[in-house]
C-alpha positions as CSV (number, residue, x, y, z in Angstrom):
1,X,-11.9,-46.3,56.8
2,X,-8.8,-48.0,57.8
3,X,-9.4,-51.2,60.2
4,X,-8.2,-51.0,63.7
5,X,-4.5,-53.2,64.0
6,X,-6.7,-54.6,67.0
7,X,-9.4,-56.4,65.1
8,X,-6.8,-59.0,63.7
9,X,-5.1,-60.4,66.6
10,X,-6.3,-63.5,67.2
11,X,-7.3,-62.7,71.2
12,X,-9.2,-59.6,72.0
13,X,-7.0,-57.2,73.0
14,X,-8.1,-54.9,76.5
15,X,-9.6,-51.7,74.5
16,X,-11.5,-54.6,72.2
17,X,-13.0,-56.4,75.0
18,X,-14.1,-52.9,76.3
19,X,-15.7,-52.1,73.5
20,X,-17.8,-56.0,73.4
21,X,-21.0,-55.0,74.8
22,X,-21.2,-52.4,71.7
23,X,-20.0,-55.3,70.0
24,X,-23.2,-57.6,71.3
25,X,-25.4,-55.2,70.3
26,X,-24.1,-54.5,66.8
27,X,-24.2,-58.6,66.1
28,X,-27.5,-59.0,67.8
29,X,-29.0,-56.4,64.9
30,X,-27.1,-57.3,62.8
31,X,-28.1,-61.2,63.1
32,X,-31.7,-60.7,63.1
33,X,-31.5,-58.4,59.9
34,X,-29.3,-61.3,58.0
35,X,-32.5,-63.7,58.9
36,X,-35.4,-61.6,57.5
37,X,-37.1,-63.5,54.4
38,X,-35.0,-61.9,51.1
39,X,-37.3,-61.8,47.5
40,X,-37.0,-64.9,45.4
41,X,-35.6,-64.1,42.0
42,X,-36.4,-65.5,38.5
43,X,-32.7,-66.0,37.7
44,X,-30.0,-67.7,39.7
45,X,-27.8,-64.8,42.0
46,X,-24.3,-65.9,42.8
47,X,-23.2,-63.6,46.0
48,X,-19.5,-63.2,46.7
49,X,-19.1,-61.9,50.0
50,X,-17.1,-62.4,53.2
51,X,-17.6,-62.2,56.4
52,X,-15.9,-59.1,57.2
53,X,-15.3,-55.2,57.1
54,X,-13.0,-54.2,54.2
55,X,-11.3,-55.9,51.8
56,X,-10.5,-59.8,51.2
57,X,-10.6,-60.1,47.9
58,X,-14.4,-60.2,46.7
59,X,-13.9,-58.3,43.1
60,X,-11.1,-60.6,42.0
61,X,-12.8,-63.3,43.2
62,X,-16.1,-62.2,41.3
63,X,-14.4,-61.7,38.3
64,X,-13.0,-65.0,37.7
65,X,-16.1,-66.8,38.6
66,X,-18.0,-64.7,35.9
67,X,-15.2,-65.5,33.5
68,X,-15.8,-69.5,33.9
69,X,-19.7,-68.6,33.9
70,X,-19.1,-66.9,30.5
71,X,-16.9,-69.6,29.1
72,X,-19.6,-72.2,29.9
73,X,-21.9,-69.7,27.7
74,X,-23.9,-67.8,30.5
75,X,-24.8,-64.0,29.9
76,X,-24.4,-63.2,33.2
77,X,-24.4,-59.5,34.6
78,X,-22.6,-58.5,38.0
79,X,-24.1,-56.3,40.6
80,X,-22.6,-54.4,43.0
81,X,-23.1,-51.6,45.7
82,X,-21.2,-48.9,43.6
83,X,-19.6,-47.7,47.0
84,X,-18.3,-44.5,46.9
85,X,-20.3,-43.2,43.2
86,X,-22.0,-39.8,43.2
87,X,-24.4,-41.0,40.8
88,X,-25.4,-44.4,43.3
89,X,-28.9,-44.2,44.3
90,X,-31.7,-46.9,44.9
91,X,-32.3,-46.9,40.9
92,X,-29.3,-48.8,39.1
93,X,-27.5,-47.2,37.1
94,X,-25.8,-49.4,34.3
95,X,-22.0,-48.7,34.3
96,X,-20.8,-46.9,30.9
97,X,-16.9,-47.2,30.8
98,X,-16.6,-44.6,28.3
99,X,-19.2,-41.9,30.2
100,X,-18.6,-42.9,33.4
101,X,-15.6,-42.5,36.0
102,X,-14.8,-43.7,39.5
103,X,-16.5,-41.1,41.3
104,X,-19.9,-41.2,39.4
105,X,-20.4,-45.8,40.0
106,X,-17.4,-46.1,42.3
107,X,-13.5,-48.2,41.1
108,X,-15.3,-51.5,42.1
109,X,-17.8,-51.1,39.3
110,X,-15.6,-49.8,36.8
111,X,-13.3,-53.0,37.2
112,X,-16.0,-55.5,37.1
113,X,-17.8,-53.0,33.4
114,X,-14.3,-54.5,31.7
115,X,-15.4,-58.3,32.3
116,X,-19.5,-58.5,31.9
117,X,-22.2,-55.9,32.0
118,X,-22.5,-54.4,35.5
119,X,-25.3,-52.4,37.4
120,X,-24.3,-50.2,40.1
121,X,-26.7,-49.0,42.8
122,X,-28.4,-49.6,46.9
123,X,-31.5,-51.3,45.9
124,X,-30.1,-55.0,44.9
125,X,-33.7,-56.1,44.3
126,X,-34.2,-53.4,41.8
127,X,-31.0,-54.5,40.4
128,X,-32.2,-57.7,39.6
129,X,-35.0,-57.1,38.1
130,X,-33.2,-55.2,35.8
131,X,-31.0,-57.5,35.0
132,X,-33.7,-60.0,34.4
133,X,-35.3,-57.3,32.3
134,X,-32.0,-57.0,29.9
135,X,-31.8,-60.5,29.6
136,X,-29.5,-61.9,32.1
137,X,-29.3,-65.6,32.6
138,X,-27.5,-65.2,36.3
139,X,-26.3,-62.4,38.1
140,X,-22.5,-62.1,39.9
141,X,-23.5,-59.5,43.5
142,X,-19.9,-58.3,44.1
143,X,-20.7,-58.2,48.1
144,X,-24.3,-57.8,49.8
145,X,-24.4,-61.3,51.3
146,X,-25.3,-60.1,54.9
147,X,-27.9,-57.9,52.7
148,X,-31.7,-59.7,53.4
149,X,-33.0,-58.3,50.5
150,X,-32.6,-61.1,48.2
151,X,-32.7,-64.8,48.4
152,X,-29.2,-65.7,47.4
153,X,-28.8,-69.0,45.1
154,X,-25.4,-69.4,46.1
155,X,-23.1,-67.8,48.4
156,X,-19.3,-68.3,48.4
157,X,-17.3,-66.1,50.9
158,X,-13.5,-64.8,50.3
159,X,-11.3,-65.1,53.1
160,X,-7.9,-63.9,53.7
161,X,-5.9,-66.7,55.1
162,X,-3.6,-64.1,56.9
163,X,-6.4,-62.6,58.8
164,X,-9.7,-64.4,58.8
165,X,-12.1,-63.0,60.9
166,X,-9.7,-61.9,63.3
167,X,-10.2,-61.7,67.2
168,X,-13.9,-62.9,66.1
169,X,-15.9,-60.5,67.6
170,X,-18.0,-57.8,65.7
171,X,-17.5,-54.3,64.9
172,X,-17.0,-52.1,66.5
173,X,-14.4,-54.9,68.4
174,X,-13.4,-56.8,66.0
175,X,-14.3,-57.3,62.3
176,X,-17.0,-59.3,62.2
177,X,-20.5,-58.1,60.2
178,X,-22.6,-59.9,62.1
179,X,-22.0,-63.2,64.6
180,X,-20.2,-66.0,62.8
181,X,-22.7,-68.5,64.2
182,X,-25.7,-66.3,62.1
183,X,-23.4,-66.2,58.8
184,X,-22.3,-69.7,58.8
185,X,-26.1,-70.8,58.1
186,X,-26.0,-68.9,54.7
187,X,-22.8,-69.9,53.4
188,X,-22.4,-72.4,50.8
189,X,-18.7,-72.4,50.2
190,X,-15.6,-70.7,51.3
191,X,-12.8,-69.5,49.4
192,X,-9.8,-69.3,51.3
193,X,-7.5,-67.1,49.8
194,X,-3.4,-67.5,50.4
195,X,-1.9,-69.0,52.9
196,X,-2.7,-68.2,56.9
197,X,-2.8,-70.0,60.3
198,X,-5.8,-67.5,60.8
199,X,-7.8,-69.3,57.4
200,X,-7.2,-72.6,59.1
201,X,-8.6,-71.5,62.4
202,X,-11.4,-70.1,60.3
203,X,-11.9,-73.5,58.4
204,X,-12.2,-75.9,61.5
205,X,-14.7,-73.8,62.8
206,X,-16.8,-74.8,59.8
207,X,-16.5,-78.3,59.1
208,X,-19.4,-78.7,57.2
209,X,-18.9,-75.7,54.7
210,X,-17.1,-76.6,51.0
211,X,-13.6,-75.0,51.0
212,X,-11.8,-74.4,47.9
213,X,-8.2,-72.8,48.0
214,X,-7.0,-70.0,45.5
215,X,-4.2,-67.6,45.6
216,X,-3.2,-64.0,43.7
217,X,-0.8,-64.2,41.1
218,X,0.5,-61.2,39.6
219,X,0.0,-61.0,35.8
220,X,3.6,-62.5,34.2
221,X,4.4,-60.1,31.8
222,X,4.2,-57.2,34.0
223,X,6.1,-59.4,36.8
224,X,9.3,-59.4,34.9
225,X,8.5,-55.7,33.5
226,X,9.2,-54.6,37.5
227,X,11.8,-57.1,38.5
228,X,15.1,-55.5,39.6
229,X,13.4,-52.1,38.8
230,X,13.1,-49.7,41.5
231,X,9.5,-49.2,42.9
232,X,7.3,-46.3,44.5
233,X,4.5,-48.1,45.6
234,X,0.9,-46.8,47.1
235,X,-2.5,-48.4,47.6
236,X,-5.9,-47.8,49.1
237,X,-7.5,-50.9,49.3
238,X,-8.3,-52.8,52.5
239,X,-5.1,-54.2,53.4
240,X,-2.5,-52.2,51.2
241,X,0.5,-54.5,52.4
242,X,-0.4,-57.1,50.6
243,X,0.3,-55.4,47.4
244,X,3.4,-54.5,48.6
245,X,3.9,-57.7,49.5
246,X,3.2,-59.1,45.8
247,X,5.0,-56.6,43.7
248,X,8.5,-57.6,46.3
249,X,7.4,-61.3,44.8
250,X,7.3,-60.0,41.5
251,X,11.4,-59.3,41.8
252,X,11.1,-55.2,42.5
253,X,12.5,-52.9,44.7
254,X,9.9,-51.5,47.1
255,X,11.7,-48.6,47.8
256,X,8.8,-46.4,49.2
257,X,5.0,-47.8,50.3
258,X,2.1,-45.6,50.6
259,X,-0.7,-46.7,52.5
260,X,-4.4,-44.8,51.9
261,X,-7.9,-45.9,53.7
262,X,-10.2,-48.6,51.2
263,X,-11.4,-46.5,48.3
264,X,-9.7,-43.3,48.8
265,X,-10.1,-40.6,46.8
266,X,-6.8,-39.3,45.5
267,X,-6.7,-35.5,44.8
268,X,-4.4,-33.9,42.3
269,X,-2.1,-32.5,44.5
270,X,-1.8,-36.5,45.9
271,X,-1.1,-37.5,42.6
272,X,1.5,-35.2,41.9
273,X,3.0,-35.6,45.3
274,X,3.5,-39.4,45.0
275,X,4.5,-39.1,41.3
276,X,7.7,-35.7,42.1
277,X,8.9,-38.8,44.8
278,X,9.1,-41.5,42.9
279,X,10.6,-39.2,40.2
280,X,13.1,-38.2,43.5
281,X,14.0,-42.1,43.7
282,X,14.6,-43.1,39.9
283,X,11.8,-45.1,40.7
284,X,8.6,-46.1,38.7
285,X,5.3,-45.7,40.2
286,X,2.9,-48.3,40.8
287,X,-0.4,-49.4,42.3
288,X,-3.4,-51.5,42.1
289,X,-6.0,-51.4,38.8
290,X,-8.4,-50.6,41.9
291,X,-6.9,-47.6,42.7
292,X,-5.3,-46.2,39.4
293,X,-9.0,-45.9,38.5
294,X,-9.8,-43.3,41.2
295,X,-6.5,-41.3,40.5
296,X,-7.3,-37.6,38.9
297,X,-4.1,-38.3,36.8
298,X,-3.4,-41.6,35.9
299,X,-0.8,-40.6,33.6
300,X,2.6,-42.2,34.2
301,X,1.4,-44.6,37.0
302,X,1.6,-47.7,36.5
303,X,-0.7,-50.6,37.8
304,X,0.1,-53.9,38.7
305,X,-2.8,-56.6,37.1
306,X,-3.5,-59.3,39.6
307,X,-6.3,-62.4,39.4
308,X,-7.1,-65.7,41.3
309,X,-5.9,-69.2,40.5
310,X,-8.1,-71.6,41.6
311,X,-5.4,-74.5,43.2
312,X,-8.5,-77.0,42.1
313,X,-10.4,-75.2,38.8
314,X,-11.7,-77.7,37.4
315,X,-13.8,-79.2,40.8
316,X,-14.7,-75.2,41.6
317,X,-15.9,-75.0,38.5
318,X,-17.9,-78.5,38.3
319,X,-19.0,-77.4,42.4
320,X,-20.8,-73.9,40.8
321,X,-22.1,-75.2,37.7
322,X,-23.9,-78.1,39.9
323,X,-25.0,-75.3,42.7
324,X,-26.4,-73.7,39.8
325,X,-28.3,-76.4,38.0
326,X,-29.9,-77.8,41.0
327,X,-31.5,-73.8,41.9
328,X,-32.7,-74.3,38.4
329,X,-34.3,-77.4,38.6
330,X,-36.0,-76.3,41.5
331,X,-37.5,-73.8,39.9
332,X,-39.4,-76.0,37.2
């Protein structure tokens, strides 16, 4: 699914406002399922979510908080929805990097099996438990925080600066997962990612909630590898512009973009297409580590490494490791 242009201007636009009363009644579910009583768990769950359809930046964002988790000696394990795996059902399923492929756990999973172990699958509560049962001290839930299921120990939301939450109404108006005033009760921290009037707009409509302030930087080496270099780009992720946006930062020459829906399945004849016009151009051809994972032939494409830095690490990092002290000592 690709989002509607409409959702992220910041008024409602005519067909938007049409569609509100669908809107109402999608929030109004939506709130009152966010509000049900979620299972307490035995070990702390750190949910990264946002308030939004599609993509902001969650998995990056997941990643790196798992990496300073590890590094203060935490054998944390991620879960996630596995969205788009064959082999997703309620059971988890822990992902295999050498058995399993895009299409069995989904590229989300695959990315976060590189950094910690990772279970894949719809019932987050029986996720836990596994995790707990394999000796987990915490788990990372890539997404899931409008899920009631579980009792969330912490809950930090991504948000894109450039669009926040849009013309704030919910889907199918506007991008909204449920009614900001519901969310904003379960948030413990925002993470506002880039620069955006839109993030701003966001934060002063929250003054009470913790923001901290990151922003994507491509990976260095590969940012001079491109520079000056002719470039082919395509993405499926949920706003594919800003990866064209990043690799024109890192110096290259977008000289074609191609733009897929979030999580798109690329076929052969895809692959091939994309790789006979980049060969057309004299161009390499490049796209995200999200997406190379899902192509059939990954040969020859080439995929541009990206992470969050934290603008303030060290008091993110002192912010979690409090957050996740005190649910601890709450629990003696």
């Amino acid at each position: 699914m690709r989002a509607p242009r409409l959702w992220w201007q910041e008024r409602p636009a005519l067909f938007a406002q049409i569609l509100s009363p669908l809107a109402h009644m999608w929030g109004f579910a939506a709130g009152l399922r966010m509000q049900r009583m979620g299972m307490k768990t035995q070990i702390p769950v750190i949910c990264i979510g946002n308030f939004v359809v599609g993509g902001a930046g969650k998995t990056p964002l997941a990643l790196a908080i798992m990496q300073v988790l590890q590094a203060k000696g935490e054998y944390g394990m991620f879960l996630t929805r596995g969205y788009g795996g064959a082999r997703i059902g309620p059971i988890p399923v822990q992902v295999d990097l050498v058995h399993h492929q895009a299409g069995d756990v989904g590229d989300e999973a695959l990315l976060l099996a590189r950094q910690a172990p990772t279970l894949a699958g719809i019932d987050r509560v029986a996720g836990v438990k596994l995790a707990e049962s394999l000796g987990a001290s915490l788990v990372v839930m890539d997404d899931g925080f409008q899920n009631p299921s579980l009792k969330k120990s912490v809950s930090i939301l991504a948000v894109d600066a450039e669009t926040g939450i849009g013309n704030g109404l919910c889907v199918p108006a506007g991008p909204l997962r449920a009614p900001l005033s519901v969310q904003r009760s379960f948030v413990d921290a925002l993470m506002l990612i880039g620069e955006g009037e839109a993030g701003e707009r966001l934060i002063a409509l929250l003054p009470d909630v913790p923001v901290f302030r990151a922003h994507v930087q491509a990976d260095p080496v590969q940012a001079e590898q491109f520079k000056n270099q002719k470039v082919v780009a395509f993405a499926g992720i949920g706003r594919p512009e800003k990866f064209f946006a990043t690799l024109r930062q890192c110096g290259a020459d977008v000289v074609a973009e191609h733009s897929f829906a979030d999580h798109h399945p690329f076929s052969l004849q895809e692959i091939a297409s994309l790789k006979e016009s980049a060969k057309a151009k004299g161009a390499l051809l490049v796209t995200t580590q999200k997406d190379l994972v899902r192509c059939s032939d990954p040969s020859g494409i080439h995929a541009l490494m990206i992470r969050h830095v934290w603008d303030e690490p060290e008091l993110f990092t002192q912010w979690l490791i409090k957050r996740v002290s005190d649910w601890r000592a709450k629990q003696d």
